[in-house]
C-alpha positions in Angstrom: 14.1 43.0 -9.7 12.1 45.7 -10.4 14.3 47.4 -12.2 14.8 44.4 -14.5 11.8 43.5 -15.5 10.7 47.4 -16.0 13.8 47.3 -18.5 13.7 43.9 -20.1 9.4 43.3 -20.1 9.5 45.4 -23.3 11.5 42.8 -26.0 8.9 40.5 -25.9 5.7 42.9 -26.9 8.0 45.3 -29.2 10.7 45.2 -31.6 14.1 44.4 -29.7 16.2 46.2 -32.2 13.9 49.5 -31.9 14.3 49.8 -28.2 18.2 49.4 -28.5 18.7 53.0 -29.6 17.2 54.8 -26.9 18.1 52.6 -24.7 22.0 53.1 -25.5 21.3 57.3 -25.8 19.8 57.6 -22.2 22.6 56.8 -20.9 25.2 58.6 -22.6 23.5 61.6 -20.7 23.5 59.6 -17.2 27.4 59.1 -17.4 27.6 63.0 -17.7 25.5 63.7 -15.2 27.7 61.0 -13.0 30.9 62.9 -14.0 29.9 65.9 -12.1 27.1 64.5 -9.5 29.8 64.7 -6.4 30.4 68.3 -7.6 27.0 69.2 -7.4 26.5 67.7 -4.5 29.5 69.2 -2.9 28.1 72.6 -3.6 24.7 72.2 -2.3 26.0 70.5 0.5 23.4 68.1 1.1 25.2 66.1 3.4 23.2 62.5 4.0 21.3 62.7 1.1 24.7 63.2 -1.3 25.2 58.8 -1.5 21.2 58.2 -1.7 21.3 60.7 -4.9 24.1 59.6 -6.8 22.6 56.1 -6.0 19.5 57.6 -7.7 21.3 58.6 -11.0 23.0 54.7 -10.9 19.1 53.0 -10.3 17.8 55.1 -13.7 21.2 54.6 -15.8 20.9 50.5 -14.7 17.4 50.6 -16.4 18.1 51.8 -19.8 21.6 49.6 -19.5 19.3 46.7 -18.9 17.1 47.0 -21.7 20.0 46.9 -24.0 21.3 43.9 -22.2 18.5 41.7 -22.9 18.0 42.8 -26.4 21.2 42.5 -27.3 22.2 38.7 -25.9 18.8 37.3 -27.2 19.2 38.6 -30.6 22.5 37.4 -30.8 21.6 34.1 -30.2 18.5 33.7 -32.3 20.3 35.0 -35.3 22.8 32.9 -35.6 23.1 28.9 -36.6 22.9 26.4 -33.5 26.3 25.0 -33.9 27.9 28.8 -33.8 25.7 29.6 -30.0 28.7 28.5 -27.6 31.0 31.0 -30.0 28.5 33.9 -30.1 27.8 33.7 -26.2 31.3 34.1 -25.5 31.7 36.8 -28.4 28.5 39.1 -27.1 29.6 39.1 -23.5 33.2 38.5 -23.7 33.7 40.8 -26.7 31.6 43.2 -25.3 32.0 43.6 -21.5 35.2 42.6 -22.6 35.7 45.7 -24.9 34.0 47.9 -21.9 36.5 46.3 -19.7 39.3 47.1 -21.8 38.3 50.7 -22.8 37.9 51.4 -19.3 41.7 50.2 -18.7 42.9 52.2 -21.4 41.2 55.4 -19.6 42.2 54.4 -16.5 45.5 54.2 -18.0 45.3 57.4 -19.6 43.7 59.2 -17.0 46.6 58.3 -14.5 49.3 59.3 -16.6 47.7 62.8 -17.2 46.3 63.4 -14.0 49.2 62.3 -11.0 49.3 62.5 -7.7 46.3 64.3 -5.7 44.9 65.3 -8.8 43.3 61.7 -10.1 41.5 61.7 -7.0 39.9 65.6 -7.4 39.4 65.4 -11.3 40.8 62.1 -12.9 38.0 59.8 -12.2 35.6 62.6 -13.9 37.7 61.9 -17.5 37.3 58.1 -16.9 33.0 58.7 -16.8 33.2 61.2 -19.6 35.3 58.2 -21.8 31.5 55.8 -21.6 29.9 58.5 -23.6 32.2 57.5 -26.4 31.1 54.2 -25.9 27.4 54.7 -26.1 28.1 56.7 -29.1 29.5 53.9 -30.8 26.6 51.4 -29.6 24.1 53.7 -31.4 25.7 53.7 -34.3 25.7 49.7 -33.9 22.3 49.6 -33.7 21.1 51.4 -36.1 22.5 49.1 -38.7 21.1 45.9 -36.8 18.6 43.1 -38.2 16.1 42.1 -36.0 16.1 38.8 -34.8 14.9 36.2 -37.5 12.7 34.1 -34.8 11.2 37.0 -33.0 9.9 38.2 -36.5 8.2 34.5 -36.8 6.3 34.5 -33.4 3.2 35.3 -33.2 3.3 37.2 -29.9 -0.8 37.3 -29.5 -0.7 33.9 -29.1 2.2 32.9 -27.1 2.0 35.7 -24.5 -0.6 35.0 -22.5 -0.3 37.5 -19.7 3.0 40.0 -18.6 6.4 38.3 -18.9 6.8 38.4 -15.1 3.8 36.6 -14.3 4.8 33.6 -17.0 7.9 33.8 -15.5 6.8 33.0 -12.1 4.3 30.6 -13.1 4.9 26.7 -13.1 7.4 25.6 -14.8 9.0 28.5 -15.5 9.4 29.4 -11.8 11.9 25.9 -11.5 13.8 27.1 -14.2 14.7 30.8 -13.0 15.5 29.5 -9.8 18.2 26.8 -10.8 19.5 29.4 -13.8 20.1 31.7 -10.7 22.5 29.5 -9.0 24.4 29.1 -11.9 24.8 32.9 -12.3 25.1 33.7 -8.5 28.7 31.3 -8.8 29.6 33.4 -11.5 28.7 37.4 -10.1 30.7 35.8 -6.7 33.8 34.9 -9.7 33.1 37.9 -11.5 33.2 40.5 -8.5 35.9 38.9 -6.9 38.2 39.0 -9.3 37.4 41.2 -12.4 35.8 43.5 -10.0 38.2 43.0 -7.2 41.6 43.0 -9.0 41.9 47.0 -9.0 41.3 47.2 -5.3 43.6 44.2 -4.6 46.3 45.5 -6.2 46.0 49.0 -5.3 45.3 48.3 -1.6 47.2 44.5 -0.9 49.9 45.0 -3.7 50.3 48.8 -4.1 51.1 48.3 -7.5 51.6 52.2 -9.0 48.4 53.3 -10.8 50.7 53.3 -14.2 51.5 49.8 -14.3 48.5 48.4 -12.6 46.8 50.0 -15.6 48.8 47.8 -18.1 48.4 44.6 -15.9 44.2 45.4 -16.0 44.2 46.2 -19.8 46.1 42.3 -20.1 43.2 41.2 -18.0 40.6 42.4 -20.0 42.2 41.1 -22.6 42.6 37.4 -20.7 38.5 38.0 -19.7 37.6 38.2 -23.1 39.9 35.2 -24.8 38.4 33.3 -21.2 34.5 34.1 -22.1 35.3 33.0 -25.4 37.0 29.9 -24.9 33.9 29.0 -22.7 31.7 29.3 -25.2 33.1 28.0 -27.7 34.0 24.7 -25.0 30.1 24.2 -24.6 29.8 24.0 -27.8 32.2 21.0 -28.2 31.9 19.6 -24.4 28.1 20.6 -24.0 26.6 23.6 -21.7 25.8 20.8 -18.5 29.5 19.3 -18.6 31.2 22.7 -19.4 29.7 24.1 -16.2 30.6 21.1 -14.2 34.5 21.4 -15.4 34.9 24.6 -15.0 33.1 24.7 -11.4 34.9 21.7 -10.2 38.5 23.9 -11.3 37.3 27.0 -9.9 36.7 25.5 -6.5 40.0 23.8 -6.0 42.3 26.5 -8.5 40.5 30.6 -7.7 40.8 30.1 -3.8 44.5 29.2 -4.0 45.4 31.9 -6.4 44.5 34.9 -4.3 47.2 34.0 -1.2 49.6 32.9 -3.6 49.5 36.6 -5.3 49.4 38.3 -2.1 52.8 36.5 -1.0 54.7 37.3 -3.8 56.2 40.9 -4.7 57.3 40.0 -8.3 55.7 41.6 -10.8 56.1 39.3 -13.5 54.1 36.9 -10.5 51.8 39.4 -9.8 50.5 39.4 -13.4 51.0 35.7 -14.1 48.8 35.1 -10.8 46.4 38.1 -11.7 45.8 37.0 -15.2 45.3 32.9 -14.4 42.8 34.2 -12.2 40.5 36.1 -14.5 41.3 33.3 -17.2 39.4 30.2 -14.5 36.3 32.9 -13.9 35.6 34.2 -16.6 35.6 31.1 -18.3 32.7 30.2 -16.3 30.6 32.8 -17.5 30.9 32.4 -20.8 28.8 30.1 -22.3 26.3 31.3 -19.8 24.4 33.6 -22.0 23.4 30.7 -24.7 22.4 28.8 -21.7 19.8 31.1 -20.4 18.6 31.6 -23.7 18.0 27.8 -24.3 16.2 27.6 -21.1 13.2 29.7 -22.3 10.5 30.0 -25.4 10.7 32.5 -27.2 8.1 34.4 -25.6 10.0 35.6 -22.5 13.3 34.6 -23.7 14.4 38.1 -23.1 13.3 38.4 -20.1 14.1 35.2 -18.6 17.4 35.2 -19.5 17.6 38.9 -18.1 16.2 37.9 -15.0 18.5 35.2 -14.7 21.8 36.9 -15.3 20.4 40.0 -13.3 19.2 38.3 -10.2 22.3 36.5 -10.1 24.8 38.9 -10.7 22.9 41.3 -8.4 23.6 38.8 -5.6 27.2 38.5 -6.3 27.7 41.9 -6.6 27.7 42.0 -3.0 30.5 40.0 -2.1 33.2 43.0 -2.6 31.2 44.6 0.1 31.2 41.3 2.4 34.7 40.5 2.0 35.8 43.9 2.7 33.7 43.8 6.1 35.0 40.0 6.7 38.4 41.0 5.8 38.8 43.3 9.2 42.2 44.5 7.9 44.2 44.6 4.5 45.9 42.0 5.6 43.1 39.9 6.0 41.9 40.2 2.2 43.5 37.5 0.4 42.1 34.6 2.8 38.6 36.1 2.9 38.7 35.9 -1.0 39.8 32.5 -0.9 36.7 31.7 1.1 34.1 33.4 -0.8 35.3 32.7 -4.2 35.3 28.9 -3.0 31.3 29.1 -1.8 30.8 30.9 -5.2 32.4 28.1 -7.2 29.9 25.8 -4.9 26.9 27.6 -5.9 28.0 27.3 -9.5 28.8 23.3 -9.4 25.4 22.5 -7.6 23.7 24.7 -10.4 25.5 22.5 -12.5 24.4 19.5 -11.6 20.8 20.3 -11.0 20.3 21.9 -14.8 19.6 19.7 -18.0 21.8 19.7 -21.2 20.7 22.2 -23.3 23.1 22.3 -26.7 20.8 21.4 -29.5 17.3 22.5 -27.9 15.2 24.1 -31.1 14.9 27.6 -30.1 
């Protein structure tokens, strides 16, 4: 939480679009510095202190990642018209996790072909963290040719912001509000971990699909992730935010914790990605017109960081469940079930926050 609100305090009090470029260069130097950490650390021999560092170098790279986060969903949504929000939620974190999702595929792809055998493990992964420096290359150049957001310019930020973003945020009614976003968003980091995140590992450890064509099958999820956030959004548009959530929760709790057992008891391929890709379809559909939600749930005083706060709280908590299951799980084996289980409380979480959040499509932002 820290870390978020050190990132994501600064949109409201100074120009969004000017803190997007050195917030997208900092990191381009992190992801280096990443590549060749273990080496380092290998060399000094620093023994218990080797995970606590390279945990270090993830803490400051999650800050300057951050502040683009919240600049980037809130101007998105501010600067476009209200009937074209569902679409551009899904389009801003479909298209571009999406995209990050995909590029990191292709690498992984790449970097498995080139590098075989022992030799991934030694020097592979280092060409897959040297490929995000591309990445924030291109963001820079994105940024520099952005508008800033047409309602941020018309806010008159001396008078709206009466004390630091954090402590409106926590203040009545606020407070309500961040809490019942954060249920919403914990059912979707529990979807989004155990399957986006989670898929590589299952296959590799349950499946042991070859690292060549459990590339492919991830570079068709990414793809599936993306046409999945946007569909979401764009249904929320059509259906409403309230009774989007409550469809998609009500599938994911019955559908995601079937899918899992099902893949791990067949050894077709053609199943194994039919099964793989239905389950990134069902969660990340759920997340995508999340984004427009959280920015309808705040004025446009801490809008970036509310919404920021939101997603970040939430996903931070389901961004523990690979680490539960795996302890649950006790064996390989025991995988599959134990991501039934958890992917069923997470669609829980994410159908009570769906009943206990207004309807906001239409709200004047």
């Amino acid at each position: 939480m820290i870390v978020v609100e050190l990132a994501k305090c600064g949109p409201e009090r100074a120009d969004p679009r000017a803190l997007c470029g050195p917030l997208y260069a900092y990191p381009s130097l992190f992801f280096e510095i990443l590549c060749d950490a273990p080496h380092f650390v290998a060399l000094a021999q620093v023994g218990i202190a080797a995970p606590f560092l390279f945990l270090a170098l993830r803490l400051v790279q999650g800050i300057f990642v951050g502040g683009v986060f919240a600049s980037t969903h809130t101007i998105g949504t501010e600067s476009v018209a209200p009937r074209l929000r569902g679409l551009m939620s899904g389009v801003i974190n479909g298209g571009g996790v999406g995209m990050g999702a995909l590029f990191a595929s292709i690498s992984y792809f790449v970097a498995s072909s080139i590098f075989t055998g022992e030799s991934f493990d030694a020097v592979g992964w280092r060409f897959m963290f040297f490929s995000g420096i591309l990445s924030s290359g291109f963001g820079l150049y994105i940024f520099s040719r952005l508008e800033e957001s047409p309602i941020w310019q018309q806010m008159d930020r001396a008078k709206t912001m009466a004390g630091t973003p954090l402590k409106t945020l926590f203040s009545r009614p606020n407070a309500a509000v961040l809490a019942a976003n954060v249920l919403i968003v914990t059912g979707s980091g529990f979807a989004y971990y155990l399957t986006s995140g989670y898929l590589p590992t299952f296959l590799k450890l349950v499946k042991e699909v070859p690292n060549s064509t459990a590339s492919l099958m991830l570079i068709a999820a990414s793809i599936v992730a993306m046409i999945g956030q946007i569909s979401g959004g764009q249904f929320s548009e059509i259906f409403g935010r309230r009774r989007t959530f409550i469809m998609v929760g009500a599938t994911n709790i019955f559908v995601l914790p079937v899918c899992y057992p099902l893949l791990a008891q067949t050894n077709e391929l053609s199943a194994i990605a039919f099964y793989s890709l239905v389950i990134i379809f069902l969660a990340n559909t759920g997340i995508g017109p999340i984004m427009v939600f959280l920015n309808e749930r705040f004025p446009t005083a801490v809008r970036a960081s509310g919404t920021s706060l939101s997603w970040n709280i939430g996903f931070a908590l389901g961004g523990t469940t690979p680490s539960f299951v795996s302890l649950a799980s006790g064996s390989v084996q025991g995988i599959p079930m134990t991501l039934a289980i958890f992917l069923a409380a997470g669609s829980l979480i994410y159908l009570l926050g769906a009943l206990v959040v207004p309807e906001t499509k239409g709200k004047f932002i």
